[in-house]
C-alpha positions in Angstrom: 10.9 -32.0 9.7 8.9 -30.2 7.6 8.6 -26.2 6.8 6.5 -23.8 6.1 6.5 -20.7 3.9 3.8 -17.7 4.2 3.5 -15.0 2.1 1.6 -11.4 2.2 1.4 -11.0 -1.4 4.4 -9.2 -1.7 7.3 -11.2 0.5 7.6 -14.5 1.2 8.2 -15.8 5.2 9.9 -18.9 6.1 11.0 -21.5 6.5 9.1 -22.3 10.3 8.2 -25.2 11.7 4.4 -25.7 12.3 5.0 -24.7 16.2 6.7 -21.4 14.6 3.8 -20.9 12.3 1.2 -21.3 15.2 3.0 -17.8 16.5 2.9 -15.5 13.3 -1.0 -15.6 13.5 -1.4 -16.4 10.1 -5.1 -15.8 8.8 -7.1 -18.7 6.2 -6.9 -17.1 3.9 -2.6 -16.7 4.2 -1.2 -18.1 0.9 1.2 -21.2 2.5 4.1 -23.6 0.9 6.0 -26.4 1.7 8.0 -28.6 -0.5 5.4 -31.5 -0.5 2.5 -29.2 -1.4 3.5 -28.2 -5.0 2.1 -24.7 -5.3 0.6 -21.9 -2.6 -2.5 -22.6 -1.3 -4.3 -21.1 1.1 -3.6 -22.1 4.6 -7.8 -23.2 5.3 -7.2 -25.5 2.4 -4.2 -27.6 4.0 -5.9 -30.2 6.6 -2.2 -29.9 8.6 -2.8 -26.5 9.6 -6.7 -26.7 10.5 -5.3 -26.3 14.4 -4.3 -23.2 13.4 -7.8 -21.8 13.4 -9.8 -23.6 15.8 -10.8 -20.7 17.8 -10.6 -18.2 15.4 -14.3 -17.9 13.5 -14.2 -17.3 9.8 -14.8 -13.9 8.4 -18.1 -12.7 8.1 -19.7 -13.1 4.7 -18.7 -10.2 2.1 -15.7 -9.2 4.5 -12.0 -9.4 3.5 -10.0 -11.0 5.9 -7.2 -8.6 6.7 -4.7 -11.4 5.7 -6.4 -11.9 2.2 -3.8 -12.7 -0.1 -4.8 -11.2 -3.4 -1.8 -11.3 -5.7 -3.3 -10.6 -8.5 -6.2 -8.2 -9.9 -8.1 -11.1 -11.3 -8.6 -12.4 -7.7 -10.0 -9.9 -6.3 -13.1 -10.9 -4.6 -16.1 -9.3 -6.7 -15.8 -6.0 -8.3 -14.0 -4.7 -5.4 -11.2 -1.6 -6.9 -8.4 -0.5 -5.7 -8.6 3.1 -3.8 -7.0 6.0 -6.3 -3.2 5.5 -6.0 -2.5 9.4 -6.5 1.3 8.2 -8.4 0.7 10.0 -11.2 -0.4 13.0 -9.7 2.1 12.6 -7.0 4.7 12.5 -10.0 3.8 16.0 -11.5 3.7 17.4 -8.2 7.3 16.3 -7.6 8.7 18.2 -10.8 6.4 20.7 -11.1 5.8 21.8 -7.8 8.2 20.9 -4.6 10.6 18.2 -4.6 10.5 17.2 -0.8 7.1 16.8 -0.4 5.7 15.0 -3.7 9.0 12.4 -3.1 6.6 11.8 0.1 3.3 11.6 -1.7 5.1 9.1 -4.6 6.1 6.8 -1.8 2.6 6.4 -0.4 1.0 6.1 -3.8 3.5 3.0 -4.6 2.0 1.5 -1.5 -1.3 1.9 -2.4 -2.0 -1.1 -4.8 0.7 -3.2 -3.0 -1.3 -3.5 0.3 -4.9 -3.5 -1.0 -3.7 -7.0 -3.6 -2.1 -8.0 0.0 -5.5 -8.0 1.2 -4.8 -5.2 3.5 -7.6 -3.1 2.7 -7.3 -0.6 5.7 -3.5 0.3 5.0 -4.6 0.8 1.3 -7.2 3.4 2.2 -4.4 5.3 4.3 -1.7 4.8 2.0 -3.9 6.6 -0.5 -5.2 9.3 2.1 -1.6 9.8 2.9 -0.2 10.2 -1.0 -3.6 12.1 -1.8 -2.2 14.6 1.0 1.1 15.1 0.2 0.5 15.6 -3.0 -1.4 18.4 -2.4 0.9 19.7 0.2 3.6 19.6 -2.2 1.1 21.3 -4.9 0.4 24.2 -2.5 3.8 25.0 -1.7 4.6 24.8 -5.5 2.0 27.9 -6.0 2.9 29.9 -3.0 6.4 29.9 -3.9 5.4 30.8 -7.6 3.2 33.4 -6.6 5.8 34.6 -4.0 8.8 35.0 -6.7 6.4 36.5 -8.9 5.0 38.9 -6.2 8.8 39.8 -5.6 9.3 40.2 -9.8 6.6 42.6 -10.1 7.9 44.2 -6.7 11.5 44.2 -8.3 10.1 45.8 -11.0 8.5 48.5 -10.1 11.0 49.5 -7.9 13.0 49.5 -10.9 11.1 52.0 -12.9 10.4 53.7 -9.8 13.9 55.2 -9.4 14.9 55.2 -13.0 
């Protein structure tokens, strides 16, 4: 009996039969594997697994399907970027600011390219809303807690020469 692989870019799924494959709603353009196949394709490409999309209609022209597979930057469709991944940013905000939160922001960042060469364009966009907020939540509480110490130096100080 034969069996499939999938992948989303980033893991590979398998092995299934085809009846297993039918349930994991696998999209055209789903990068697919099986021993007698050689190399990934994409799953429109394999005459086997045409029943697969019957009655699901391509995506419209100029649309990514949301189960693209786009491992690397070269297959991008067009000139179509990335959103800003916010790592490095997130990365100064984490030593220079406050630990908790730009650990937050780094872990959305990392997401960021992962999901948009996935072909999950959407998650990208949040993934990079998400680390483009922490990041600044971590950056604010970096300067209200220097400007508080400081306002409690300068405090400390004048009490100081207040009573001396």
């Amino acid at each position: 009996m034969k069996k499939y692989f999938y992948t989303d870019g980033v893991t590979n799924f398998g092995p299934f039969t085809l009846e297993e494959l039918k349930e994991k709603h696998i999209s055209r353009d789903t990068m697919v594997w099986f021993q007698e196949l050689g190399e990934w394709k994409r799953a429109e490409t394999v005459s086997e697994l045409n029943e697969l999309f019957i009655l699901a209609p391509p995506p419209p022209p100029g649309v990514i399907a949301s189960g693209a597979n786009y491992t690397n930057k070269s297959s991008v469709p067009g000139d179509l970027k990335p959103p800003k991944t916010w790592l490095l940013e997130s990365i100064l905000a984490t030593l220079l600011c406050c630990l908790p939160f730009g650990i937050v922001g780094i872990v959305y960042a990392s997401k960021v390219e992962t999901r948009f060469y996935a072909g999950d364009l959407v998650g990208a966009v949040k993934a990079s809303s998400s680390a483009e907020t922490w990041t600044l939540v971590s950056l604010f509480f970096g300067l209200f807690g220097f400007l508080l110490f400081l306002g409690i130096a300068i405090f400390g100080t004048s009490l100081a020469f207040l009573f001396n």
